[in-house]
PLY file of the C-alpha trace (Angstrom):
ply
format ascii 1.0
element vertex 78
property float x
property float y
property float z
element edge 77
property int vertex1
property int vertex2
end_header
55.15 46.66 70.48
56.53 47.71 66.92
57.31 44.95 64.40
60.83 44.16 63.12
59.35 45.34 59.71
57.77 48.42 61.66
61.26 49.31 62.89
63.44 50.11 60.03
61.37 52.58 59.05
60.85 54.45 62.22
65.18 54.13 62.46
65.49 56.08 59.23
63.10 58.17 60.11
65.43 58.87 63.41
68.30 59.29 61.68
67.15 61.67 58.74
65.47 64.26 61.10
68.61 63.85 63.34
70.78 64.45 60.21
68.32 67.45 59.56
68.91 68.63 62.97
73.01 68.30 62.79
72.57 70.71 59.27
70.36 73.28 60.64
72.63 73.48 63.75
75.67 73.93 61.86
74.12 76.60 59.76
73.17 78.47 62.92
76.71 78.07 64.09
78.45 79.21 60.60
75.38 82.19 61.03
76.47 83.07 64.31
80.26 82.79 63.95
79.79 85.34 60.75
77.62 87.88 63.23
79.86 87.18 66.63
77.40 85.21 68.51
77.40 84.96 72.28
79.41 82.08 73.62
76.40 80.69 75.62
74.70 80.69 72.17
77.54 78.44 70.82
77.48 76.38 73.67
73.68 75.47 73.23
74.54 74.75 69.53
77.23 72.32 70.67
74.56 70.74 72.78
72.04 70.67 70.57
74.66 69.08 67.82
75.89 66.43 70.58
72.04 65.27 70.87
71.57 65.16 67.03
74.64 62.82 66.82
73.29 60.55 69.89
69.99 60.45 67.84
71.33 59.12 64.66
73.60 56.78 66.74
70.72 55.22 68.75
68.82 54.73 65.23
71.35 53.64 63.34
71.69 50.81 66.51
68.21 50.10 66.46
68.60 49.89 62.39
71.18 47.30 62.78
69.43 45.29 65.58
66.26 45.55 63.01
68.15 44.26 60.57
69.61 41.31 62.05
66.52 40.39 63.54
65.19 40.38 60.15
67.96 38.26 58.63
67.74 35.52 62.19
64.15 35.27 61.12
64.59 34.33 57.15
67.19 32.08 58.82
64.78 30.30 60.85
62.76 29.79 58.16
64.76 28.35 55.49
0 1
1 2
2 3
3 4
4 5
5 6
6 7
7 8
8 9
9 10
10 11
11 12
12 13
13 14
14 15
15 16
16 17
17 18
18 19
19 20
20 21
21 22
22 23
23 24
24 25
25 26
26 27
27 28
28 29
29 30
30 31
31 32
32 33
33 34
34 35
35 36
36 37
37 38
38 39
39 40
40 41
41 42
42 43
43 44
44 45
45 46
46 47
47 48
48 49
49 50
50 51
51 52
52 53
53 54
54 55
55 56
56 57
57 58
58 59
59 60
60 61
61 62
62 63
63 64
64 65
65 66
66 67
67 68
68 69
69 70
70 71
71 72
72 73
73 74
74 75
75 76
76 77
């Protein structure tokens, strides 16, 4: 099991290659809009951008959660 401390990083580690992922799909789309790409091609890219976005939002969740079980824990203490 990954520590609280062990989580934040792995979240923005999740949400910068799924950021990475949403840029190099949109590039492909402006690239393939510019040389009339197939419309099963687009449709892939929309998928592909859908699952980038559900990425970041599931590690920017499990950045928050992190985060307050971070802050519950200094509040335990003091």
């Amino acid at each position: 099991m990954t520590s609280i401390n062990g989580s934040i990083p792995v979240a923005l580690q999740g949400i910068r290659q799924n950021l990475d992922g949403l840029r190099e799909v949109s590039q492909q789309v402006a690239h393939a809009s510019v040389e009339g790409a197939e419309s099963s091609d687009q449709a892939v890219s929309a998928v592909r951008a859908m699952e980038h976005r559900n990425g970041v939002d599931a590690s920017a969740a499990a950045l928050k959660r992190a985060n307050e079980a971070q802050g519950s824990l200094f509040d335990a203490l003091i």
